[in-house]
Biopython code that builds the backbone (N, CA, C, O; Angstrom):
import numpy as np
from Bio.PDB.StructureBuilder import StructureBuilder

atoms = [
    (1, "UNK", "N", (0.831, -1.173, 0.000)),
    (1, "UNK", "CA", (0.000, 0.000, 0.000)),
    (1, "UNK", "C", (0.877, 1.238, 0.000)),
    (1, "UNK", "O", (1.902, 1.247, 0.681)),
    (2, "UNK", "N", (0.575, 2.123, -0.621)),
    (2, "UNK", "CA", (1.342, 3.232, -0.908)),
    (2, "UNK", "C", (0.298, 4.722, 0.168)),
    (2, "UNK", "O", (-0.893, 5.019, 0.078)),
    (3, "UNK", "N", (1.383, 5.318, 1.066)),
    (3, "UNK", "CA", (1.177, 5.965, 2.130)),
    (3, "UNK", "C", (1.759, 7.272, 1.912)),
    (3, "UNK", "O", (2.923, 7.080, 1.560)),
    (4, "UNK", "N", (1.500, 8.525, 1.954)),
    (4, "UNK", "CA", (1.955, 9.708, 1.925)),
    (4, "UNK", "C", (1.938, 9.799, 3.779)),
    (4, "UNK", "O", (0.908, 9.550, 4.405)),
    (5, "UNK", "N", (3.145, 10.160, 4.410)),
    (5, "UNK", "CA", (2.976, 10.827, 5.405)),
    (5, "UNK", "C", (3.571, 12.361, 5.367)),
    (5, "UNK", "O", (4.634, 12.754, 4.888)),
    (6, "UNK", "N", (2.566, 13.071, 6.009)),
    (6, "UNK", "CA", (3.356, 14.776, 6.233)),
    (6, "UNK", "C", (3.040, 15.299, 7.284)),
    (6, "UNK", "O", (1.922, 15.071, 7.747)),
    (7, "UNK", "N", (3.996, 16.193, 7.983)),
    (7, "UNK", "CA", (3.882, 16.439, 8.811)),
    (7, "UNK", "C", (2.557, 17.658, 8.638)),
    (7, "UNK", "O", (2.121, 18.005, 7.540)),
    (8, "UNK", "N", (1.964, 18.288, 10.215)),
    (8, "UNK", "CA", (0.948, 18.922, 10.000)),
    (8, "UNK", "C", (1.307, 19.996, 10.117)),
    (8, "UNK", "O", (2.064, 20.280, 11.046)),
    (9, "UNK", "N", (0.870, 20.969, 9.191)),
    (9, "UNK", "CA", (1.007, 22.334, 8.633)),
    (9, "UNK", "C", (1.355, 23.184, 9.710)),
    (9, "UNK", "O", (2.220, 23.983, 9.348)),
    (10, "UNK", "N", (0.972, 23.344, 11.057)),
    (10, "UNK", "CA", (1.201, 24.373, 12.120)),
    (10, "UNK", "C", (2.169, 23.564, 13.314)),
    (10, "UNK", "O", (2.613, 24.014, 14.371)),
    (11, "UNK", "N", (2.303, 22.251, 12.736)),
    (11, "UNK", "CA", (3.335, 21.495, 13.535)),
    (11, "UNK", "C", (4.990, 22.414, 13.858)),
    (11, "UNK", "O", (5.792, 22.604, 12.944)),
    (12, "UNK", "N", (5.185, 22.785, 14.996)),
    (12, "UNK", "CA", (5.957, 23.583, 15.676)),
    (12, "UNK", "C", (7.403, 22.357, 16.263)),
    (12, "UNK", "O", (8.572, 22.529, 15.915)),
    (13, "UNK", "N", (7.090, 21.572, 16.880)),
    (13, "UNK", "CA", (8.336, 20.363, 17.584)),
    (13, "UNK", "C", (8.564, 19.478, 17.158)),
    (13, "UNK", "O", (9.246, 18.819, 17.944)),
    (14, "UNK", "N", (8.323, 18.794, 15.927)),
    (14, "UNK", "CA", (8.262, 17.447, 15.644)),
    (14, "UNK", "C", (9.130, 17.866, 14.413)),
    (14, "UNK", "O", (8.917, 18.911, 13.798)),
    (15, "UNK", "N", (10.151, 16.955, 14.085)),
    (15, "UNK", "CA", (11.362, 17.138, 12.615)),
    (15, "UNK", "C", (10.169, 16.972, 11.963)),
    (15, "UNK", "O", (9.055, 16.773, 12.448)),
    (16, "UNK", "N", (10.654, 17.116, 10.307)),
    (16, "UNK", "CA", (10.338, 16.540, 9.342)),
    (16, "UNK", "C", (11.111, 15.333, 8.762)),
    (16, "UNK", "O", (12.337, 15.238, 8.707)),
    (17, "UNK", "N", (10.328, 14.553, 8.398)),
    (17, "UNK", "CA", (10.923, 13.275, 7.884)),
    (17, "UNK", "C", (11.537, 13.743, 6.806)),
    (17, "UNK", "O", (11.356, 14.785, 6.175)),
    (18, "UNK", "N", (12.871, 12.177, 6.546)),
    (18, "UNK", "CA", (13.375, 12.957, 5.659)),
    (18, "UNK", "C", (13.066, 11.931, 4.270)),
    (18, "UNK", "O", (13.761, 12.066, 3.263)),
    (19, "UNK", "N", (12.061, 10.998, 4.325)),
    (19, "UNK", "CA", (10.750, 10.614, 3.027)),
    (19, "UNK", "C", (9.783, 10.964, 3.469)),
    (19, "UNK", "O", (9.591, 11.167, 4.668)),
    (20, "UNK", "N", (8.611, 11.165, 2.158)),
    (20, "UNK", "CA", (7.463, 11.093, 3.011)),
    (20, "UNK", "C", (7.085, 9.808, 2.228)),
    (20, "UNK", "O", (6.337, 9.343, 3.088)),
    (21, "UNK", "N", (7.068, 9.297, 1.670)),
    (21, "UNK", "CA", (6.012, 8.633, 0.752)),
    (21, "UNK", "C", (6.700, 6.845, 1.143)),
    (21, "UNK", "O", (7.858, 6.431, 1.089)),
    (22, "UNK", "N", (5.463, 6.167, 1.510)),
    (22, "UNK", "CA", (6.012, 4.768, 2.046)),
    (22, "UNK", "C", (5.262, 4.036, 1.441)),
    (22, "UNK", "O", (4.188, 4.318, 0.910)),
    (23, "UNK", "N", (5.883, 2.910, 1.505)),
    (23, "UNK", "CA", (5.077, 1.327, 0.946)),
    (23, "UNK", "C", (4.968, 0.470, 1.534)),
    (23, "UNK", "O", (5.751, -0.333, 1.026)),
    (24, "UNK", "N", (4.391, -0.092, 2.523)),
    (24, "UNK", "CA", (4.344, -0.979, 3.237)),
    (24, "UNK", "C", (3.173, -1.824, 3.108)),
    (24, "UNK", "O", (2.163, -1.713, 2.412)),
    (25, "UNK", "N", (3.675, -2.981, 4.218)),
    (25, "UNK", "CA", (2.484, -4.172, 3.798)),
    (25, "UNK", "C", (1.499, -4.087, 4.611)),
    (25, "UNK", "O", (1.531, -3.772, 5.800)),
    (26, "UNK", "N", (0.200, -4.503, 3.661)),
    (26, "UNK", "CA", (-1.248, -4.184, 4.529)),
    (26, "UNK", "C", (-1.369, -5.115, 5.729)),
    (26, "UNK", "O", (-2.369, -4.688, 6.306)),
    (27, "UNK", "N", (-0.899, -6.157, 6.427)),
    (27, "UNK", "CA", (-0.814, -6.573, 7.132)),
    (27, "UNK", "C", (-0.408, -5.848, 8.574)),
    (27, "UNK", "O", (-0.920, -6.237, 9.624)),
    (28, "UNK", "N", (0.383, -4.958, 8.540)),
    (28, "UNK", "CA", (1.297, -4.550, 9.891)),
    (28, "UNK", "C", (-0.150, -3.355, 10.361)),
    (28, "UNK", "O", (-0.890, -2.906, 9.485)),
    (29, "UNK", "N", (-0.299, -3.047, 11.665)),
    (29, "UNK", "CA", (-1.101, -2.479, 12.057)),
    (29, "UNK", "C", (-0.416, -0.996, 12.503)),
    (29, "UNK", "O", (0.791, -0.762, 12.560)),
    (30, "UNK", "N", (-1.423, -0.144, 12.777)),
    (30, "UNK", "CA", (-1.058, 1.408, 13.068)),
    (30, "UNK", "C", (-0.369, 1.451, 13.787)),
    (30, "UNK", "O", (0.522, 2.262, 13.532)),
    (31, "UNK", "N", (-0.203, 0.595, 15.317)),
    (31, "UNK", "CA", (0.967, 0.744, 16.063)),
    (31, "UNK", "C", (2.071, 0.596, 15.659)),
    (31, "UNK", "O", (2.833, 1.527, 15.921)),
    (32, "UNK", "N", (2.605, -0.489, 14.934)),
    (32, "UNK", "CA", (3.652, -1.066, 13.940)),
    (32, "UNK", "C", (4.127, 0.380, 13.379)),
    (32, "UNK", "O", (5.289, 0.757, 13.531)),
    (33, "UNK", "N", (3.235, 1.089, 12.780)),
    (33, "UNK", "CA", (3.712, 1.790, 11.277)),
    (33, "UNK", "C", (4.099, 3.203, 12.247)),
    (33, "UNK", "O", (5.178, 3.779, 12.105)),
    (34, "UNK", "N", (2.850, 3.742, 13.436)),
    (34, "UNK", "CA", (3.578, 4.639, 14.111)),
    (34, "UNK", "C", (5.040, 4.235, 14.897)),
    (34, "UNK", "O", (5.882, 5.084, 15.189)),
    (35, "UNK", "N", (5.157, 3.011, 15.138)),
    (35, "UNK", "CA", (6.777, 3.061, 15.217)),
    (35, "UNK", "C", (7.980, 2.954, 14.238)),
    (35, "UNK", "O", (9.153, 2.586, 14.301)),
    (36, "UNK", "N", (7.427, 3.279, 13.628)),
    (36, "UNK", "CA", (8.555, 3.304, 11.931)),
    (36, "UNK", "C", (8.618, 4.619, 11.866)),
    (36, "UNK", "O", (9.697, 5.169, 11.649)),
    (37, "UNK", "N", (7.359, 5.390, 12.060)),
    (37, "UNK", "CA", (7.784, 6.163, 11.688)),
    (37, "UNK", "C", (8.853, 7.233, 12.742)),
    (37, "UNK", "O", (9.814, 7.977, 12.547)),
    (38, "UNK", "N", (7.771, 6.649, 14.288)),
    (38, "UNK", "CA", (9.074, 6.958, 14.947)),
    (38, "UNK", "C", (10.458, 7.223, 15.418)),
    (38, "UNK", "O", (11.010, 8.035, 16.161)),
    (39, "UNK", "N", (10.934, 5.779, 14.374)),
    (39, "UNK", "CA", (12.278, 5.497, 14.909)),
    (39, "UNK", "C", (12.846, 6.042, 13.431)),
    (39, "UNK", "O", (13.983, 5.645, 13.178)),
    (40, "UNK", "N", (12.373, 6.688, 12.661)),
    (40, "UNK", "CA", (12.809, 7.412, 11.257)),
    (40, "UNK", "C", (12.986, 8.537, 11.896)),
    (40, "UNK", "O", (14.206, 8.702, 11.875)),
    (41, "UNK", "N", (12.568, 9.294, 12.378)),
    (41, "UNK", "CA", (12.210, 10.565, 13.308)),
    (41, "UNK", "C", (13.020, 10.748, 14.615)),
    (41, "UNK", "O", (13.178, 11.842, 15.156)),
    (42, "UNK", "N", (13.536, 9.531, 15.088)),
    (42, "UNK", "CA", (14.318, 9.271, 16.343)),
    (42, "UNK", "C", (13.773, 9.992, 17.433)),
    (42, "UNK", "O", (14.543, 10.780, 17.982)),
    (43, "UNK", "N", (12.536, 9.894, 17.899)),
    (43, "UNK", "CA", (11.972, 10.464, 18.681)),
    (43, "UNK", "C", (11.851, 9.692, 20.405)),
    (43, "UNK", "O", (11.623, 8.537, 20.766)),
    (44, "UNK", "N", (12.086, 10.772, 21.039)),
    (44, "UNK", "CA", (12.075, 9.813, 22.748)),
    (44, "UNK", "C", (11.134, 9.362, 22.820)),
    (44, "UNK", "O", (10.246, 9.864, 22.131)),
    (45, "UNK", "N", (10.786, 8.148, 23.700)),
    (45, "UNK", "CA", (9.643, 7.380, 24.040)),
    (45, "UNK", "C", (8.638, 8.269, 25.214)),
    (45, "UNK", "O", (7.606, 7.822, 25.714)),
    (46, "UNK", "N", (9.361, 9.884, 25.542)),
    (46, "UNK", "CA", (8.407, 10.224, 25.576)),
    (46, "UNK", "C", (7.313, 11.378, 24.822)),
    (46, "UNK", "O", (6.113, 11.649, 24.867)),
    (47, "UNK", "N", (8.614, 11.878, 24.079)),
    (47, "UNK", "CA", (8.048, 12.966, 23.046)),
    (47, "UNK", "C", (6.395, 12.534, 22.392)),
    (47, "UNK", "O", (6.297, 11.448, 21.820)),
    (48, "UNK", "N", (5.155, 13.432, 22.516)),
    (48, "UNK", "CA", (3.992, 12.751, 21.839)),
    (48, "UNK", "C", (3.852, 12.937, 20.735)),
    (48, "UNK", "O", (4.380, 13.973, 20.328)),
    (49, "UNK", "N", (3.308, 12.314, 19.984)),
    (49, "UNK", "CA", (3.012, 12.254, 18.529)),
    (49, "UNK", "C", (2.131, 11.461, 17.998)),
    (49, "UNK", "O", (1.931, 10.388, 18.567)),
    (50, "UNK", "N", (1.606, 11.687, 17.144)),
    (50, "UNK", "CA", (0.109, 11.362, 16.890)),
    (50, "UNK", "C", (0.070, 11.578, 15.053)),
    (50, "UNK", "O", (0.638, 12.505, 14.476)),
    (51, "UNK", "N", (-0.812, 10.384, 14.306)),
    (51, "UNK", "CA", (-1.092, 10.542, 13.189)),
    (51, "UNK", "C", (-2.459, 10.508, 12.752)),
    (51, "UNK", "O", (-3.094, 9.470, 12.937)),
    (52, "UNK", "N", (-2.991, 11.474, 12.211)),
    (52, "UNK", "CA", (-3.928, 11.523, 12.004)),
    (52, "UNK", "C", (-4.594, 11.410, 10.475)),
    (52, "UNK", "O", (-3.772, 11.689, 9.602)),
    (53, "UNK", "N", (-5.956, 11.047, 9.968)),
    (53, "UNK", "CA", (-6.440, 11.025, 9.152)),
    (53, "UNK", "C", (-7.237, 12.337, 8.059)),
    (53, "UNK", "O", (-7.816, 13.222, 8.690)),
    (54, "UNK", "N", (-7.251, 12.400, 7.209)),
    (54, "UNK", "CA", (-7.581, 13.807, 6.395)),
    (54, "UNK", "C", (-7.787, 15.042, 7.750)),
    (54, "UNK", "O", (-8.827, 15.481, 8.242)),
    (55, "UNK", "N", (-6.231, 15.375, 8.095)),
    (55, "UNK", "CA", (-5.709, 16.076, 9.480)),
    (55, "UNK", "C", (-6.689, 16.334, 10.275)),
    (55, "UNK", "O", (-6.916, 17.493, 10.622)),
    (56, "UNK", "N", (-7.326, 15.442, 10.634)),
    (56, "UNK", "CA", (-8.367, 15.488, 11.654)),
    (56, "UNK", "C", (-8.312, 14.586, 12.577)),
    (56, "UNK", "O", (-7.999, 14.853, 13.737)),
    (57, "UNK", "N", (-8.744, 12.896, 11.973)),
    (57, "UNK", "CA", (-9.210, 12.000, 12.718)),
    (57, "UNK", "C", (-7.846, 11.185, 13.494)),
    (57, "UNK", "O", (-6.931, 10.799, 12.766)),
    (58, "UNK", "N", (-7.779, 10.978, 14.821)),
    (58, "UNK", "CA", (-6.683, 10.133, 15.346)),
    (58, "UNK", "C", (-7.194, 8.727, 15.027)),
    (58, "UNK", "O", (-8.407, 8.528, 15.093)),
    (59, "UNK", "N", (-6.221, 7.570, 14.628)),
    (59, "UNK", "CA", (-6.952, 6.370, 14.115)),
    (59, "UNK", "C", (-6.808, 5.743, 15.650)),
    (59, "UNK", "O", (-6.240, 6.122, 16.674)),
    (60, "UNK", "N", (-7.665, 4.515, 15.260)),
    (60, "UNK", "CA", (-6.761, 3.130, 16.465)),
    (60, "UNK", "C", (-5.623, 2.785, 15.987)),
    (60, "UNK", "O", (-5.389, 2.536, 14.805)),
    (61, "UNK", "N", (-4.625, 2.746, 17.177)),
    (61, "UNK", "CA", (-3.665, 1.751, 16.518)),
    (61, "UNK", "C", (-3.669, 0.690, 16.694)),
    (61, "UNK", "O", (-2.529, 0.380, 17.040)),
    (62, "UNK", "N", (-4.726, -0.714, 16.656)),
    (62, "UNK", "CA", (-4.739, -1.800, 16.374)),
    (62, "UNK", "C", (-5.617, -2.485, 15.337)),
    (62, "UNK", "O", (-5.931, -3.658, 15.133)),
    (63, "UNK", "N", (-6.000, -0.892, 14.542)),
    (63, "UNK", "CA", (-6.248, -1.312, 13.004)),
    (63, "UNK", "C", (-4.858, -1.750, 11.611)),
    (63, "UNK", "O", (-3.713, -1.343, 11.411)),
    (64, "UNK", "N", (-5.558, -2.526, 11.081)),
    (64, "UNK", "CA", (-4.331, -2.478, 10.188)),
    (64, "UNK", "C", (-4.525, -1.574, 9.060)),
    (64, "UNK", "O", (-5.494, -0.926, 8.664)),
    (65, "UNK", "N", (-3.053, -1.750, 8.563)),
    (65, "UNK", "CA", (-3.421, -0.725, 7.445)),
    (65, "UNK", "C", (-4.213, -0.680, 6.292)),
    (65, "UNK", "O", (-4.592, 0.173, 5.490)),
    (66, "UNK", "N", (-4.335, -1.881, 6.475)),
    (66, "UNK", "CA", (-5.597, -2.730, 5.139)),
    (66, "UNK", "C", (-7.105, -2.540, 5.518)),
    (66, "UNK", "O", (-8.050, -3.100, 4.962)),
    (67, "UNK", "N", (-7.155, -1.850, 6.330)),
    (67, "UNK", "CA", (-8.557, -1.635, 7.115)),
    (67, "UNK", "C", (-8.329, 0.545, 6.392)),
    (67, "UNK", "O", (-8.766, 1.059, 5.362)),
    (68, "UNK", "N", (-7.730, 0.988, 7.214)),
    (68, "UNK", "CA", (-7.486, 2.356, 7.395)),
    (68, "UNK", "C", (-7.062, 2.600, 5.788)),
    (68, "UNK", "O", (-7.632, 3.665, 5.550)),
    (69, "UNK", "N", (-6.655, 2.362, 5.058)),
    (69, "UNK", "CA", (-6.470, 2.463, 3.409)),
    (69, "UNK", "C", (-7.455, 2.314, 2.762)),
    (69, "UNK", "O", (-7.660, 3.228, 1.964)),
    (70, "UNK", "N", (-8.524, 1.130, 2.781)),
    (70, "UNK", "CA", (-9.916, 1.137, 2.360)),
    (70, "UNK", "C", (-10.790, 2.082, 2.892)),
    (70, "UNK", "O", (-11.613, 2.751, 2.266)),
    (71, "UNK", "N", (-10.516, 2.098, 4.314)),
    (71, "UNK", "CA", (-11.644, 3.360, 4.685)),
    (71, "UNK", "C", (-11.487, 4.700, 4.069)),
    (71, "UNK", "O", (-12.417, 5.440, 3.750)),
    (72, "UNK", "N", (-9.751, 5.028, 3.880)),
    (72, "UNK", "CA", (-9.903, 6.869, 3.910)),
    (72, "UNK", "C", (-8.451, 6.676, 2.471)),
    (72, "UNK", "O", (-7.498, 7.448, 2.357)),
    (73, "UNK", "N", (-8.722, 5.478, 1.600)),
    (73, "UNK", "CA", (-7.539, 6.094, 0.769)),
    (73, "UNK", "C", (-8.204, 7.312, -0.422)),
    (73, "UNK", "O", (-9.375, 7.524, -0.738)),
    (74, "UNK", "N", (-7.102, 7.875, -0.827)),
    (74, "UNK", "CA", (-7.650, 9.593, -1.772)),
    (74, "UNK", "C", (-8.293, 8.573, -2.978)),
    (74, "UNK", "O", (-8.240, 7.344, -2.951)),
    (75, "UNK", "N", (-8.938, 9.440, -4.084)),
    (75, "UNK", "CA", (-8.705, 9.002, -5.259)),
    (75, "UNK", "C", (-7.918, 8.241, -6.180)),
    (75, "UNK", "O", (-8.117, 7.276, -6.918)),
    (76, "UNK", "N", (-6.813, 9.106, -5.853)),
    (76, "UNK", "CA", (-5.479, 8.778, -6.423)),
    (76, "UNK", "C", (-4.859, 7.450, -6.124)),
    (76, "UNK", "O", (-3.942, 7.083, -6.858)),
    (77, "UNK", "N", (-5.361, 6.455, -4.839)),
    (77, "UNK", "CA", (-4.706, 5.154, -4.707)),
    (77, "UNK", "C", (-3.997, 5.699, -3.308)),
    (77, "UNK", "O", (-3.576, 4.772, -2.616)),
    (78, "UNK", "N", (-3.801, 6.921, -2.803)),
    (78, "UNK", "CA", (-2.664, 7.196, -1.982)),
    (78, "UNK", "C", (-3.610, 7.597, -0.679)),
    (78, "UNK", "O", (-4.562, 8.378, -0.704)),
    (79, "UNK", "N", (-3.060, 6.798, 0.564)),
    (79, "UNK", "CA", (-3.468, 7.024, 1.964)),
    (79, "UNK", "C", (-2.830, 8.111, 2.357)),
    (79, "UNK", "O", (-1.648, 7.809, 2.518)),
    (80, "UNK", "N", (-3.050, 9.388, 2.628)),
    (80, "UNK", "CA", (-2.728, 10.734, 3.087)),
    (80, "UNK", "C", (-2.595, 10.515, 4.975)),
    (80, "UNK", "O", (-3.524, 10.116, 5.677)),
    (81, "UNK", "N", (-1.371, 10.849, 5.417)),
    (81, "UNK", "CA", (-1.884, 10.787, 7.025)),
    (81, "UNK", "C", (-0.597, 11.737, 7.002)),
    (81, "UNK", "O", (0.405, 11.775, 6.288)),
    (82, "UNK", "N", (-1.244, 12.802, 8.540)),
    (82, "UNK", "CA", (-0.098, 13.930, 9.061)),
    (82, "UNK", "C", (0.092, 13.550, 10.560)),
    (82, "UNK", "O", (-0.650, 12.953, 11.339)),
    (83, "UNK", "N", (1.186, 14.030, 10.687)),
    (83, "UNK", "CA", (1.500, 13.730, 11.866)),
    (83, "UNK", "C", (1.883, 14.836, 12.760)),
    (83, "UNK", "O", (2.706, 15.599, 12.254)),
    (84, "UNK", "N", (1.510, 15.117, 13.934)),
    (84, "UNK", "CA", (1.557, 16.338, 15.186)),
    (84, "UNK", "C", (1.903, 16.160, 16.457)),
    (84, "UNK", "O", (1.839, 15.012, 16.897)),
    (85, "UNK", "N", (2.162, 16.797, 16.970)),
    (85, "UNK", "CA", (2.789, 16.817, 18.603)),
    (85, "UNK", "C", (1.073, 16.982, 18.945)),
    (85, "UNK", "O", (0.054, 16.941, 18.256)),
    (86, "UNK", "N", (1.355, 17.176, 20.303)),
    (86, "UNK", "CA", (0.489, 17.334, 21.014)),
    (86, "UNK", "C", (-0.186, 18.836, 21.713)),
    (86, "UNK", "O", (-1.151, 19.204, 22.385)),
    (87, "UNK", "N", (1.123, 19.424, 21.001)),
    (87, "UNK", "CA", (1.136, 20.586, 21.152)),
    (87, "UNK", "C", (0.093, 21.532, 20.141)),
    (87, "UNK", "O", (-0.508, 22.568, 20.428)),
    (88, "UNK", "N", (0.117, 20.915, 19.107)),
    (88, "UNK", "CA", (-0.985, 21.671, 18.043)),
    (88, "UNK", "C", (-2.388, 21.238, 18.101)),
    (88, "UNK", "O", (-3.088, 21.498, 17.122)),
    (89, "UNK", "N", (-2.952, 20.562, 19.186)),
    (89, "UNK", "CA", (-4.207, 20.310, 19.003)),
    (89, "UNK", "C", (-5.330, 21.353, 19.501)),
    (89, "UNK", "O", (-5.163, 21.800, 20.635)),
    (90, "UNK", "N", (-6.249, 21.709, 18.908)),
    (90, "UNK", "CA", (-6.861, 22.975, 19.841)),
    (90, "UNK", "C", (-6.650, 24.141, 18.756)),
    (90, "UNK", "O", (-7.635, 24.800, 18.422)),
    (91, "UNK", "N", (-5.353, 24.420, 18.181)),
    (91, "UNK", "CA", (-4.979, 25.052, 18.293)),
    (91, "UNK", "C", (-5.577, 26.093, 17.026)),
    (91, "UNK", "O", (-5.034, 27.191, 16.900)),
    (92, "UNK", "N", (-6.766, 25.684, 16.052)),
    (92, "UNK", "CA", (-7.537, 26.438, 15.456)),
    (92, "UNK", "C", (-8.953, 26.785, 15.824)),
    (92, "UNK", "O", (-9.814, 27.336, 15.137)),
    (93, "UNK", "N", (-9.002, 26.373, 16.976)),
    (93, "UNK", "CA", (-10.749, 26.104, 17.759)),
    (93, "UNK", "C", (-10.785, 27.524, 18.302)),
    (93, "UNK", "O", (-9.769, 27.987, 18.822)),
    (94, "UNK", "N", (-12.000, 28.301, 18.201)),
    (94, "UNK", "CA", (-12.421, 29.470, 18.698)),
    (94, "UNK", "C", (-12.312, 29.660, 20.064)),
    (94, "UNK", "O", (-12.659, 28.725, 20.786)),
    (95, "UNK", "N", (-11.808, 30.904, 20.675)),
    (95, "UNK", "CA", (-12.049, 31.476, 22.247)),
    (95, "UNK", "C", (-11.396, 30.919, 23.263)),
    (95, "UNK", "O", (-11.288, 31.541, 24.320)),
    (96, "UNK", "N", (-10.839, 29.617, 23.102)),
    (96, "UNK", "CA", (-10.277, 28.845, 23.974)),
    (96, "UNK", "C", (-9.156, 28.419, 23.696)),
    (96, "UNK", "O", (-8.564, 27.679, 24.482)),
]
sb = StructureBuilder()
sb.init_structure("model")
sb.init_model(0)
sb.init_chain("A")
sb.init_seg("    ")
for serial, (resi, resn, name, xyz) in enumerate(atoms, 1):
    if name == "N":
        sb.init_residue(resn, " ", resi, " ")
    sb.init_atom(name, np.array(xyz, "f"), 0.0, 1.0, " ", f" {name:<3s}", serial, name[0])
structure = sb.get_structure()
């Protein structure tokens, strides 16, 4: 399955990877793939980070990717997911 990851647009702490575009097998589940991408990123086990779906939805991570690709892949064949600290959430919501 062919995966675009990017980081999210107002994302402030988190590197940028240095691919975005992955292929992996539909078998391995979201936890799996958020630690790939982790350890691409070399991020501490406690730094947070989070991937989300058309930059909104946080998935489960004990879906696989063969589940999460059928549900939300683009047109194009390509699963879009961004990834954010924890720090940017909120952070376009009115008054608060």
């Amino acid at each position: 399955m062919q995966i675009i990851v990017e980081r999210f647009y107002k994302e402030l702490y988190l590197p940028r990877l240095d691919k975005t575009k992955f292929l992996v097998p539909q078998e391995i589940t979201m936890s799996q793939f958020v630690s790939i991408i982790r350890n691409r990123m070399q991020l501490g086990s406690t730094q947070a980070f989070y991937l989300l779906v058309n930059n909104r939805s946080m998935l489960s991570l004990s879906k696989t990717l063969a589940e999460v690709y059928n549900e939300y892949r683009a047109d194009d064949g390509f699963l879009y997911l961004t990834y954010a600290s924890q720090e940017v959430f909120g952070c376009c919501e009115g008054g608060t």
